[in-house]
Backbone bond lengths (Angstrom), bond angles and torsions (degrees), N, CA, C in turn:
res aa  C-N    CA-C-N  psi(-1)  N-CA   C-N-CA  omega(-1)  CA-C   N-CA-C  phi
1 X - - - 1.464 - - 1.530 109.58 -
2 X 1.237 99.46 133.55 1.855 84.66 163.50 0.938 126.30 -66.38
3 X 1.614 120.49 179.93 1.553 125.61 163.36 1.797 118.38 -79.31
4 X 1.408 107.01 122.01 1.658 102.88 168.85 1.371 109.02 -52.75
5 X 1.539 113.59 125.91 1.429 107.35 166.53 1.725 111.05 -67.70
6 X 1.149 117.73 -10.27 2.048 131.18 172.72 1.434 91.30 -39.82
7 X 1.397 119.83 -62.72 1.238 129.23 175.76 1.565 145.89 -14.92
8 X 1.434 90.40 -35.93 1.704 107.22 -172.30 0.960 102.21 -93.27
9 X 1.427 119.44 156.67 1.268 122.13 -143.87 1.619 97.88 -96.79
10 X 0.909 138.83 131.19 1.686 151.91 167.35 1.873 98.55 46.90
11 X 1.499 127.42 62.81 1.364 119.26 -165.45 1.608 101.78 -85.03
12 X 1.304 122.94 152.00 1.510 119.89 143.59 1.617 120.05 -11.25
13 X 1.423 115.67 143.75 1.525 98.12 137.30 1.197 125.11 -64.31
14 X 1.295 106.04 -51.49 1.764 97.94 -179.12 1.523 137.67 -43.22
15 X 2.001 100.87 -33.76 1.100 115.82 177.72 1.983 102.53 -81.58
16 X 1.128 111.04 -26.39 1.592 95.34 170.54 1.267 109.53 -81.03
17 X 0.826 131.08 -40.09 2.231 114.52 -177.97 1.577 93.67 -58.14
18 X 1.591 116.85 -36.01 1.370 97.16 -161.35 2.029 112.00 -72.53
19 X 1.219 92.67 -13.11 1.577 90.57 -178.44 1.535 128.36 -90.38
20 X 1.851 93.89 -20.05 1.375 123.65 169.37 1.464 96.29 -52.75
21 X 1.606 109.60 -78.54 1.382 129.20 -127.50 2.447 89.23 -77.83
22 X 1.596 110.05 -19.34 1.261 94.76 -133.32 1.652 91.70 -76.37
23 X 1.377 131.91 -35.88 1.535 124.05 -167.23 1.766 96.37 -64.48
24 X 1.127 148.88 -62.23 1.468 126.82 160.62 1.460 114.49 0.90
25 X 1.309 121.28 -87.12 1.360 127.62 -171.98 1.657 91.97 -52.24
26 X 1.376 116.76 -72.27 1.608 110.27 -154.27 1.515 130.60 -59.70
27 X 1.127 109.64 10.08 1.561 119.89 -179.29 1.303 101.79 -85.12
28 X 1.328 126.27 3.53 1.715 119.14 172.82 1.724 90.89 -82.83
29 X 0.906 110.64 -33.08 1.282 111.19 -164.43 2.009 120.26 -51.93
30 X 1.741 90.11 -47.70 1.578 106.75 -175.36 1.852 105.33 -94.91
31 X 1.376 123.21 -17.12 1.182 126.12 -144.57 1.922 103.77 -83.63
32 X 1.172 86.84 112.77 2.239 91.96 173.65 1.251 105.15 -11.17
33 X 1.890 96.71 -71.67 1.473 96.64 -156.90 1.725 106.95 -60.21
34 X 1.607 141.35 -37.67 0.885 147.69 -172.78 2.102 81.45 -44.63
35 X 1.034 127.87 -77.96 1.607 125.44 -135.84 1.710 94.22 -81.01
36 X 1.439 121.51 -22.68 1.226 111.35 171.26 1.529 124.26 -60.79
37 X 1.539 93.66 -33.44 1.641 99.80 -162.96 1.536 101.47 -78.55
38 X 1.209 99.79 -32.93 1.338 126.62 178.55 2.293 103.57 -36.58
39 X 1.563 84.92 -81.36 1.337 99.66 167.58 1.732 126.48 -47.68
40 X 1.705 118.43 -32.62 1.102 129.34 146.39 1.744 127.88 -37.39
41 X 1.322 91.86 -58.49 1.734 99.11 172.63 2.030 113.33 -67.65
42 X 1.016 113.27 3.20 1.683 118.96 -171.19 1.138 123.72 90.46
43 X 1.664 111.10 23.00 1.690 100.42 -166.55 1.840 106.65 -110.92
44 X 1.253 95.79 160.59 2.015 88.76 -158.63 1.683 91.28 -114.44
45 X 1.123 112.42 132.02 1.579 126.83 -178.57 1.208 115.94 52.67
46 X 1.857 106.76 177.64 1.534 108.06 -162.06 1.464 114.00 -86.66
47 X 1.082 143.41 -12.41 1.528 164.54 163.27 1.617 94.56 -47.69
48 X 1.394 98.98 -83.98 1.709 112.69 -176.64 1.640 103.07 -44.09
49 X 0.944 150.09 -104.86 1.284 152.04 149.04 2.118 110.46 18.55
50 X 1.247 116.55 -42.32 1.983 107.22 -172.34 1.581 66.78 -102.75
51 X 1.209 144.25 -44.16 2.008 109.54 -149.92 1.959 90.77 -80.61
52 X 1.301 125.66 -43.02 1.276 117.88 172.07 1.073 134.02 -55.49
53 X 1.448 124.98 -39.90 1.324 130.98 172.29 1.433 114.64 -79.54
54 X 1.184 124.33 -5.06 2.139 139.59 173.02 1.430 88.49 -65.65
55 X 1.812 107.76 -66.77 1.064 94.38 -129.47 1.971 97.32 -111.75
56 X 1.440 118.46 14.46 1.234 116.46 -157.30 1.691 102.10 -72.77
57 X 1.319 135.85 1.32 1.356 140.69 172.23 1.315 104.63 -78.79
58 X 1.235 114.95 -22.82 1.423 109.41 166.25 1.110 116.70 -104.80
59 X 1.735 120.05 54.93 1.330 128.75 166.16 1.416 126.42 53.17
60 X 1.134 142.41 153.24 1.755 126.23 166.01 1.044 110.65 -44.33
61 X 1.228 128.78 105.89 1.201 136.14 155.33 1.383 120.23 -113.69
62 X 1.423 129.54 160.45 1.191 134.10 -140.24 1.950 102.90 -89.40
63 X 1.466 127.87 174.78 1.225 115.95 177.32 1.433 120.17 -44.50
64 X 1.515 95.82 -59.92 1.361 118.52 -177.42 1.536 132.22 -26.32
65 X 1.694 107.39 -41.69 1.287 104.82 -162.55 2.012 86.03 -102.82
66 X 1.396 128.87 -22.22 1.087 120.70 153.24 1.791 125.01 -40.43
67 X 1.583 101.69 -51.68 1.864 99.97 166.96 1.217 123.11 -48.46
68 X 1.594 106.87 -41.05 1.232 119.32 -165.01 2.218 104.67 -69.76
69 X 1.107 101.65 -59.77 1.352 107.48 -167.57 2.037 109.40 -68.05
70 X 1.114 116.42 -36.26 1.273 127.35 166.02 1.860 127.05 -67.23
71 X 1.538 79.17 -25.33 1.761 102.03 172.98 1.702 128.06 47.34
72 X 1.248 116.21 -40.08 1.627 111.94 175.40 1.898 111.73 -104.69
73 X 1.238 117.83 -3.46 1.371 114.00 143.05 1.409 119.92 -27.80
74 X 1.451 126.36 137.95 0.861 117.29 170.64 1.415 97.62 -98.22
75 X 1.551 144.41 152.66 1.267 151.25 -111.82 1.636 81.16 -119.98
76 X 1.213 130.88 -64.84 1.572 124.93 -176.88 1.636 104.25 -65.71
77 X 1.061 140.48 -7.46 1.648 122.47 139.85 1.207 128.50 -71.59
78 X 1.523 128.11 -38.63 1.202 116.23 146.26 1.488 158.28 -61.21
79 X 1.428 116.25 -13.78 1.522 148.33 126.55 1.779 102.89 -37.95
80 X 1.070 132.69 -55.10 0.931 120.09 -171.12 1.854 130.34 -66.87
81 X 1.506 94.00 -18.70 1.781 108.78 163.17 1.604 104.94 -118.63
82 X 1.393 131.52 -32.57 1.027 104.93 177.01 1.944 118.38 -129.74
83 X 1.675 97.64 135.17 1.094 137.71 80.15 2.030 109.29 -121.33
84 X 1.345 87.53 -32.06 1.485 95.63 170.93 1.680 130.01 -3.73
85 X 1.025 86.79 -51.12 2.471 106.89 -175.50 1.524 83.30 -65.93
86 X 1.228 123.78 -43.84 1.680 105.42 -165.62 1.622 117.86 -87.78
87 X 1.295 109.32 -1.86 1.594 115.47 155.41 1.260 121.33 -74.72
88 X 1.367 92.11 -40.56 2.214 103.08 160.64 1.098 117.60 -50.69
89 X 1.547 101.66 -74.07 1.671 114.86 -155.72 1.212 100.92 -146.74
90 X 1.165 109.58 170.39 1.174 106.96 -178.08 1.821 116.32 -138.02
91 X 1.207 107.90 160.91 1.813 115.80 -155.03 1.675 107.59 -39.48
92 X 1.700 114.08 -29.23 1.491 103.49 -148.52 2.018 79.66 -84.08
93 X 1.483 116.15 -17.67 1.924 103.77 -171.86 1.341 102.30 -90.09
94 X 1.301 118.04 -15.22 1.116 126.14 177.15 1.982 106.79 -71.87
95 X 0.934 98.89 -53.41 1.770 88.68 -177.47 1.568 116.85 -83.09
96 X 1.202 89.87 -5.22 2.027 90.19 -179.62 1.924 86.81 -93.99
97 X 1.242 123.19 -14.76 1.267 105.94 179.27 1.647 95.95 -89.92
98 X 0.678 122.61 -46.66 1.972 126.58 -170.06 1.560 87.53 -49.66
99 X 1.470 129.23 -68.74 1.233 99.10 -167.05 1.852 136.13 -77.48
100 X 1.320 97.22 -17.55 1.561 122.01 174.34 1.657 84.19 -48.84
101 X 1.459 118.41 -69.48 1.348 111.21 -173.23 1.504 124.30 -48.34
102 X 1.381 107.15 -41.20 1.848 106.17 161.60 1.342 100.76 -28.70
103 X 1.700 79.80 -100.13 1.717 95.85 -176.02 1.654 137.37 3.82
104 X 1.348 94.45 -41.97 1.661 104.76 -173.67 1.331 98.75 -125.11
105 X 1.211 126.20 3.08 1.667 108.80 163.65 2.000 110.84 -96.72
106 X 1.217 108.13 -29.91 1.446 117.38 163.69 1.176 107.72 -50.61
107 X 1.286 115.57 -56.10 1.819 113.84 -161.14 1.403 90.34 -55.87
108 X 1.477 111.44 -65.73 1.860 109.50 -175.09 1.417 126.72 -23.42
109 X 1.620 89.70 -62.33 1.563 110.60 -178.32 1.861 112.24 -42.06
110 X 1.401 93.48 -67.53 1.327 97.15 -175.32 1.738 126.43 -106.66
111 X 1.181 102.92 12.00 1.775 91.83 160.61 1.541 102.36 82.92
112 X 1.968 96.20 -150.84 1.282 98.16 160.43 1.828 131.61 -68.08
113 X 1.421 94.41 -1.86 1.468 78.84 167.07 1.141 153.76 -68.49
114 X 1.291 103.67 -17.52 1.664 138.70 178.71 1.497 98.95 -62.41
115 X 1.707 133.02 -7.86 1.265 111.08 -171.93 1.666 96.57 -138.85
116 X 1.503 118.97 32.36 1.209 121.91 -179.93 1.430 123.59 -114.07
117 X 1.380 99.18 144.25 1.938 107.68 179.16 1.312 134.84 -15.68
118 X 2.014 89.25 -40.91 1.487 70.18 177.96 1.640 122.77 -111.19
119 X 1.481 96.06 -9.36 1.671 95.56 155.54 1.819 139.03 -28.49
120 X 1.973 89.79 -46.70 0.920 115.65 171.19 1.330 131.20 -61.79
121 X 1.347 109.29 -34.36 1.489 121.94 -171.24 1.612 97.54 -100.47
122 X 1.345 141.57 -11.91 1.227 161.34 176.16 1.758 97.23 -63.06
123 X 1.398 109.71 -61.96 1.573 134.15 -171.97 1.408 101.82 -64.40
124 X 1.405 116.89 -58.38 1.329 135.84 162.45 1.855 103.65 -17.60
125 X 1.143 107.85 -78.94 1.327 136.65 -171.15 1.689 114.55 -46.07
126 X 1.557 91.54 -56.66 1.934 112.17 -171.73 1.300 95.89 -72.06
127 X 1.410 135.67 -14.42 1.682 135.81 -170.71 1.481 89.96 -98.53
128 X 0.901 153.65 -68.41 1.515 130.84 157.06 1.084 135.05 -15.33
129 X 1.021 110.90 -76.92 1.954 123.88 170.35 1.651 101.97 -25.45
130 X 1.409 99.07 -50.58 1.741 95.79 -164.03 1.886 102.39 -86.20
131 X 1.386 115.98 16.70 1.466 102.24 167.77 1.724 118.41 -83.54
132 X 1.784 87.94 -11.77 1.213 91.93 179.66 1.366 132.33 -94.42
133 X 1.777 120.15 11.45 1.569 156.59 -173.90 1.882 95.87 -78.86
134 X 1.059 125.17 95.98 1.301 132.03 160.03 1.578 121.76 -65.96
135 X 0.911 131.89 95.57 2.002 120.78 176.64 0.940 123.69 -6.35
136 X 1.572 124.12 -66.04 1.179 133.99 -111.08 1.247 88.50 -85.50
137 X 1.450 124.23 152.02 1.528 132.51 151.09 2.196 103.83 73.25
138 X 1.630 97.45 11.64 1.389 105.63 170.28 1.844 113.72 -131.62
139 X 1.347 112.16 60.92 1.013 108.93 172.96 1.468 151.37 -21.04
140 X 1.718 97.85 -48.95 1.792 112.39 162.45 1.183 93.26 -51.74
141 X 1.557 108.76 -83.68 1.723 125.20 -156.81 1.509 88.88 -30.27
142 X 0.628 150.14 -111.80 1.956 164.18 179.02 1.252 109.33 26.48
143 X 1.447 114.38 -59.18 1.418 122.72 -133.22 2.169 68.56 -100.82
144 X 1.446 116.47 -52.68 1.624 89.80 -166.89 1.780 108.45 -81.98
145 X 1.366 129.50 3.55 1.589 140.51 153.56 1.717 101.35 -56.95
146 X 1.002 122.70 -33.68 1.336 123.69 -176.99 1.600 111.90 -56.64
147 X 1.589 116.25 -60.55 1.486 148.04 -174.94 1.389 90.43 -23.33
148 X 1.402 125.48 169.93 1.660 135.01 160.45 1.730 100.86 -87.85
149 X 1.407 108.34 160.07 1.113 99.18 -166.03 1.680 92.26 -78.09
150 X 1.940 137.90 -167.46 1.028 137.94 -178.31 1.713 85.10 -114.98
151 X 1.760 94.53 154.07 1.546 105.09 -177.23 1.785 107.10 -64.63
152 X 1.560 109.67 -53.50 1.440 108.65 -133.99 1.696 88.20 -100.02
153 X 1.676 119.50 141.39 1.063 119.56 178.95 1.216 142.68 -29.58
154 X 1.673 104.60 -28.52 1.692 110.37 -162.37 1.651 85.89 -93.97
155 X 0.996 109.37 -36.44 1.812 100.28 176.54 1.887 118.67 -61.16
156 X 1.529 103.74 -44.94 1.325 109.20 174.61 1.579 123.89 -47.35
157 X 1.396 75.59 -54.02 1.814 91.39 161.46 1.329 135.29 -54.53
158 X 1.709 123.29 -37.20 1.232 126.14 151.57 1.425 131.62 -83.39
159 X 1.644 109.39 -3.25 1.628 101.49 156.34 1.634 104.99 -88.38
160 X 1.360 129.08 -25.25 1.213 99.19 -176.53 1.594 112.79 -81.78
161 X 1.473 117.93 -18.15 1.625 97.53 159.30 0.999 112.60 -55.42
162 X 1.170 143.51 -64.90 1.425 151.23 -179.93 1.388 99.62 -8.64
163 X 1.721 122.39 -76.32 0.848 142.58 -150.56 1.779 107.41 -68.06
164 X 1.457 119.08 -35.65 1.448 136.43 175.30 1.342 104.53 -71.75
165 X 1.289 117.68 -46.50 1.753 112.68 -167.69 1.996 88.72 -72.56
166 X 1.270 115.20 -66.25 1.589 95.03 -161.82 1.456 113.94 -69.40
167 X 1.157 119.22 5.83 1.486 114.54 177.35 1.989 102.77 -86.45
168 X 1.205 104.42 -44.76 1.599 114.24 162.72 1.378 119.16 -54.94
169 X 1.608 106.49 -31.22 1.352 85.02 -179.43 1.386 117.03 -106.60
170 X 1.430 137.38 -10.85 1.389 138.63 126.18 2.096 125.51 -6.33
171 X 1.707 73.41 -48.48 1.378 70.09 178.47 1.654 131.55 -101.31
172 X 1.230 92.27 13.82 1.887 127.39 169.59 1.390 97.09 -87.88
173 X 1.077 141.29 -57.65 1.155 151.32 -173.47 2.079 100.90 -53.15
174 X 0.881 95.75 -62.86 1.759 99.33 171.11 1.637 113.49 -54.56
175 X 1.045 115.14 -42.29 1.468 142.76 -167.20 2.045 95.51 -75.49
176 X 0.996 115.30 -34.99 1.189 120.76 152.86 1.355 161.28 -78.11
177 X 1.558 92.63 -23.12 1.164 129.68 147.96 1.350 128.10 -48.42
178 X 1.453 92.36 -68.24 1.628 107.87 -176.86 1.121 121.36 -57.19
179 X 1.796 112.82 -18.64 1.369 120.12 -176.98 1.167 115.90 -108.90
180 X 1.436 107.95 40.88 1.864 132.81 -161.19 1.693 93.46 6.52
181 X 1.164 116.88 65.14 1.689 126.29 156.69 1.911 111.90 -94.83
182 X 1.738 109.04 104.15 1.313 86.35 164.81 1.737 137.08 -63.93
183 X 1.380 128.32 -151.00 1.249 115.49 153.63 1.267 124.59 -56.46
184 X 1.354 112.77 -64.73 1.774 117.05 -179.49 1.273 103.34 -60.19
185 X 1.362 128.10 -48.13 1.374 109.08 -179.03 1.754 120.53 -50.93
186 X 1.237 96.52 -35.96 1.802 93.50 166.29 0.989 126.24 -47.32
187 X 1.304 106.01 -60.58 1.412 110.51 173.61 0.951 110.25 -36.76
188 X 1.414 126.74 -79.34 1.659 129.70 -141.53 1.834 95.15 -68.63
189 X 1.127 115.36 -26.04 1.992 114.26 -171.78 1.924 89.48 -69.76
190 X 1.339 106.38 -28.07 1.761 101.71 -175.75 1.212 115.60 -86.08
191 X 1.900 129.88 -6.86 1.357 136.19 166.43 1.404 109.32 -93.40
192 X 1.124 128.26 -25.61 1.214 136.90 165.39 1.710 129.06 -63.48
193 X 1.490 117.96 -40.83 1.400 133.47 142.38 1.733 102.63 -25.73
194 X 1.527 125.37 -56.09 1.123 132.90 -140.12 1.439 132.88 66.80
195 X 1.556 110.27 26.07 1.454 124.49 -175.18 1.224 111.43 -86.35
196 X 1.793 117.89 -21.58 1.385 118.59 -165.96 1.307 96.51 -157.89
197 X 1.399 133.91 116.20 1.346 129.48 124.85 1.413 137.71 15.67
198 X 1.449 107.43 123.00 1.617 91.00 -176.00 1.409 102.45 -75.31
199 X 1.585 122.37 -43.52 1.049 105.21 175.79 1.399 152.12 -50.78
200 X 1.490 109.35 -16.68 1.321 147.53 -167.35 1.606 105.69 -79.81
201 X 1.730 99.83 -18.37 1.667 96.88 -179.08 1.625 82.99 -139.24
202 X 0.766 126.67 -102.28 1.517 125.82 -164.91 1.741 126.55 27.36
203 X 1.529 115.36 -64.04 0.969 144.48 -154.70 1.692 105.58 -92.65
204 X 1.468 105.67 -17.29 1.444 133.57 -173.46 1.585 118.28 -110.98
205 X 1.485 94.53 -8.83 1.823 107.14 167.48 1.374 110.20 -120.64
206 X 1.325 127.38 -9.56 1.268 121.25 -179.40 1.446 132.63 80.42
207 X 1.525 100.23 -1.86 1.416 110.29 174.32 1.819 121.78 -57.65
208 X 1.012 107.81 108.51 1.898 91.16 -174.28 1.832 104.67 -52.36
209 X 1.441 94.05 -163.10 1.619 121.12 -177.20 2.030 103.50 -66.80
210 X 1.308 94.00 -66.10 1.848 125.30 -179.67 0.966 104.80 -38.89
211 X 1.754 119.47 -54.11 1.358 122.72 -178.17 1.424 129.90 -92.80
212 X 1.884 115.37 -14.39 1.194 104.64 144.43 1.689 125.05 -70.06
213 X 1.114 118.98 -23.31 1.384 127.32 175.55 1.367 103.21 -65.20
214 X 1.331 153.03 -46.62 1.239 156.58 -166.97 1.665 97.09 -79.33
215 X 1.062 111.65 -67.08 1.606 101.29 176.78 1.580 95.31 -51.45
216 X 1.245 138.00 -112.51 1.389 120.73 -146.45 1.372 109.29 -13.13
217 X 1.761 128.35 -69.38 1.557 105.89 179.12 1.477 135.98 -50.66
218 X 1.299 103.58 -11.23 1.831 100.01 176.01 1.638 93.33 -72.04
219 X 1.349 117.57 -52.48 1.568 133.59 -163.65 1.627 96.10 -58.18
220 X 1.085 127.22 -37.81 1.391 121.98 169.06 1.124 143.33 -54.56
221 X 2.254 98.17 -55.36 1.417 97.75 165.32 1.644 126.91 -71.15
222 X 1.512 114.64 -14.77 1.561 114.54 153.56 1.305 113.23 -52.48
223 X 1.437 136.90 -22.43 1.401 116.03 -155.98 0.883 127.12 109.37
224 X 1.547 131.58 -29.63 1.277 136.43 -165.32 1.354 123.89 -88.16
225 X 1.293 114.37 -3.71 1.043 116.18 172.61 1.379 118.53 -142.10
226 X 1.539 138.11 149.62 1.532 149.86 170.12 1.371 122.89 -60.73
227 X 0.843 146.83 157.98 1.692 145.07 164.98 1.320 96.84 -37.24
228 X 1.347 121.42 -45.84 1.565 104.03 -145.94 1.744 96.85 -113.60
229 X 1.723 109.88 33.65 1.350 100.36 169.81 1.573 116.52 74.76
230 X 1.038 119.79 38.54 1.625 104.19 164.93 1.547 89.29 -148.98
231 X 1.441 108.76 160.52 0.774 115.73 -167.97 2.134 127.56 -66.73
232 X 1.185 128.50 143.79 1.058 137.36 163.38 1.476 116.01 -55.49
233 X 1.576 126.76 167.04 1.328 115.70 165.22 1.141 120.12 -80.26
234 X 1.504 113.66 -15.92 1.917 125.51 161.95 1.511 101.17 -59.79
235 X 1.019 108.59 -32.51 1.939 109.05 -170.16 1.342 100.16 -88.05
236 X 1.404 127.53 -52.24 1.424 117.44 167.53 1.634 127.78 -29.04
237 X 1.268 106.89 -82.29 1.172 133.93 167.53 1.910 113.22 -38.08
238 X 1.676 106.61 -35.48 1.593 99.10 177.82 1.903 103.19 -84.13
239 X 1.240 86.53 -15.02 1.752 76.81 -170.98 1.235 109.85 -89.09
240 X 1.485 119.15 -33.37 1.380 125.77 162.85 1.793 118.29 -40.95
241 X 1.229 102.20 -61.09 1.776 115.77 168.61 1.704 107.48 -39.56
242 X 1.294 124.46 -36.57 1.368 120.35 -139.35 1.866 74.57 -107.10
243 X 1.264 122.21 -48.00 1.537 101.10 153.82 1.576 154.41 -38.93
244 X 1.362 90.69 -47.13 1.928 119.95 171.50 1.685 90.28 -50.34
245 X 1.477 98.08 -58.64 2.063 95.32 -143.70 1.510 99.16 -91.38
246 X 2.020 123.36 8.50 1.159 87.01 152.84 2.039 115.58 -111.79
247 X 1.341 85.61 16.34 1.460 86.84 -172.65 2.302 92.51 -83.80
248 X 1.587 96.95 -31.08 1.514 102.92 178.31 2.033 108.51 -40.87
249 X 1.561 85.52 -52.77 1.296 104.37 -159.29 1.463 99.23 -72.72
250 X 1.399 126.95 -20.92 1.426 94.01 177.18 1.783 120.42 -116.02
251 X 1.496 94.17 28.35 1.364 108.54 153.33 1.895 153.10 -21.44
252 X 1.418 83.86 -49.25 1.723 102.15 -165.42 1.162 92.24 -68.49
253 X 1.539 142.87 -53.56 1.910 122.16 -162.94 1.745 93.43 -71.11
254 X 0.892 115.40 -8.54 1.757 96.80 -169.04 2.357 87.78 -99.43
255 X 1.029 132.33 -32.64 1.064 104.68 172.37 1.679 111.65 -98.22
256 X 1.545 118.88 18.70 1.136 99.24 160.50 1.402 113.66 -92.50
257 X 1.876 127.11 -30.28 1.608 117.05 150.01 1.377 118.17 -62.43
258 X 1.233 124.09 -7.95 1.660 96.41 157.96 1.673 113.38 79.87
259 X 1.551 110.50 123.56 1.485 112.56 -162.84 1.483 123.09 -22.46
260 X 1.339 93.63 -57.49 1.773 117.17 178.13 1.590 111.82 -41.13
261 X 1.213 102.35 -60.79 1.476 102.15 -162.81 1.319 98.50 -83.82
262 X 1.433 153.87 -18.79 1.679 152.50 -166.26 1.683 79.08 -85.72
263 X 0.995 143.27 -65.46 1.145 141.79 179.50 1.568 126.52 -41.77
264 X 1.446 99.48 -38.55 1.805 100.30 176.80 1.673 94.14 -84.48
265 X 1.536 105.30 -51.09 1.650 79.42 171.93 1.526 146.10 -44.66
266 X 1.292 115.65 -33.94 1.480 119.42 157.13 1.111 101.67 -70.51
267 X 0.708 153.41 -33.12 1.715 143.13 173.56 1.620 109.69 -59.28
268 X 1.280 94.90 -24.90 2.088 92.87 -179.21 1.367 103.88 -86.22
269 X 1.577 103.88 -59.61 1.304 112.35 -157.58 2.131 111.24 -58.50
270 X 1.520 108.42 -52.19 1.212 136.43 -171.47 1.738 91.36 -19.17
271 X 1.509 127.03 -88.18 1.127 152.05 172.18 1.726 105.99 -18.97
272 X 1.723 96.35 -45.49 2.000 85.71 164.89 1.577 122.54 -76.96
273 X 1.430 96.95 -38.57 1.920 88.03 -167.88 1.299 97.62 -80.30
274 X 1.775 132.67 1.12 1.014 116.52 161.67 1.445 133.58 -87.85
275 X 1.454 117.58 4.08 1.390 145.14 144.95 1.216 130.83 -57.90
276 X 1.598 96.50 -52.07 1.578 111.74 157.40 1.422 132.51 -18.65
277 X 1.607 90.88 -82.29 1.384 119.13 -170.77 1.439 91.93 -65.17
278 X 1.487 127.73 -65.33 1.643 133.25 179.54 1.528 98.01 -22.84
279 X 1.372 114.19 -62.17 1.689 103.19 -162.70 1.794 102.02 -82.49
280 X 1.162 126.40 29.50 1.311 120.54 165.70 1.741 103.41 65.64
281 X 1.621 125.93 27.67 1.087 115.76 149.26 1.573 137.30 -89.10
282 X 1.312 101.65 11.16 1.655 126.37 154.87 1.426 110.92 -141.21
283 X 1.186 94.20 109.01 1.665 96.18 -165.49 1.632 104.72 -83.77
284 X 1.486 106.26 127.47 1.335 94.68 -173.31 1.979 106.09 -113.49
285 X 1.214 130.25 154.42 1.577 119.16 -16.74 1.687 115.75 -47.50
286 X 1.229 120.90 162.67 1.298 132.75 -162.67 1.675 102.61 -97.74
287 X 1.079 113.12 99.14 1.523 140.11 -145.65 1.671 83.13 -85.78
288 X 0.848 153.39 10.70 1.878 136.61 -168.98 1.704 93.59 -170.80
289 X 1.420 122.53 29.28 1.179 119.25 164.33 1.365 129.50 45.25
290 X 1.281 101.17 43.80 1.722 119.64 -175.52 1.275 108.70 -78.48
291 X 1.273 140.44 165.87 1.517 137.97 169.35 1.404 102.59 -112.69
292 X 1.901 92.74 91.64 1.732 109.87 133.83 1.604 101.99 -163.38
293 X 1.270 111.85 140.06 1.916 123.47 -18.51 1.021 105.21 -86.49
């Protein structure tokens, strides 16, 4: 079973839709058909396939601006699939395969649920929320806000996660910024929390040994961290902030549906991503250091 996000202790709204809503979207991530179709469209391994299919709405574009928008990549893992995917394939087979793979990994996942009331009215709901997602200064969000919406509910429903997770995480990306945190330094302020494993990300961002070791000492002589690696109350408190302002920032679709309805929506959705995860389409623990929760 998964974990109720109800659970956590006094969370955001923002941070509860986001924990509700996120195994929905992320089952493209683990799902067969996602890496078959994947491999169908010309693309070679599982790396090549999640950095191509993220970002293929934003056309072939070069590694670089992939590092940039994904942000804790380390830059020679992303070099390593892209420009590459676009010698394969290219963005427009690439996204008709990402969602073909929805399509038929949902049905799996959830059965008859994929064709019920309240799925529907769930989709209903999450297509609202996101009228209230502005572009500007959210690059992901943008490029998949662009897409047509999908006809049939269970799809609507997984583009508008789509559309909630990268608009949230755009604005993590700022939220990181502001707290002059590089990539690795993220990381290590997010093993230090004790929310995640170093191993659980490390090995899955590509950061070597040297260079997680070098970030902890930058993170040190700021303050943020102790001799022995855990965090300071300067480090507490900065990592806490870099939480607040992106859960701040991804606010607006949850007060443009309005208490009531962010609330019935976890009430719809909850019961699917808890199917999800049940059928091992977010495998938990989260074996490739994905964010949920």
């Amino acid at each position: 079973m998964a974990h109720d996000p109800a659970a956590h202790s006094t969370p955001s709204l923002a941070r509860q839709m986001w924990q509700t809503l996120e195994p929905y979207h992320a089952m493209i991530y683990f799902s067969p058909e996602a890496r078959q179709a994947f491999v169908d469209a010309g693309l070679r391994g599982f790396w090549m396939g999640y950095f191509a299919s993220r970002v293929a709405v934003m056309g072939p574009v070069p590694a670089e601006v992939v590092t940039a928008t994904f942000y804790n990549f380390h830059p020679t893992m992303v070099a390593r699939a892209i420009p590459d995917a676009w010698r394969f394939s290219t963005p427009d087979r690439v996204l008709a395969a990402r969602y073909q793979a929805a399509d038929a990994a949902l049905r799996r996942l959830l059965d008859d649920q994929v064709t019920s009331v309240g799925l529907a009215e769930a989709a209903a709901l999450a297509r609202i929320a996101c009228e209230a997602c502005a572009v500007a200064g959210r690059a992901l969000f943008a490029g998949h806000a662009s897409l047509p919406w999908p006809d049939e509910p269970h799809m609507v429903l997984w583009h508008a996660t789509t559309l909630l997770r990268e608009y949230r995480g755009d604005g993590h990306v700022v939220a990181l910024l502001a707290a002059g945190l590089d990539g690795c330094e993220a990381h290590i302020t997010q093993v230090a929390t004790g929310r995640a494993p170093r191993a659980a990300i490390q090995p899955h961002r590509a950061w070597s040994d040297e260079e997680w070791a070098a970030a902890e000492e930058r993170l040190r002589r700021r303050g943020w961290l102790d001799a022995a690696g855990a965090l300071t109350e300067l480090g507490r408190t900065g990592r806490q902030t870099v939480e607040d302002r992106t859960d701040m920032l991804a606010m607006p679709p949850w007060e443009h549906l309005g208490a009531e309805r962010s609330a019935r929506l976890r009430e719809l959705v909850w019961p699917l991503s808890d199917t999800i995860v049940g059928q091992g389409g977010v495998p938990m623990p989260n074996p490739l250091g994905l964010s949920w929760p």
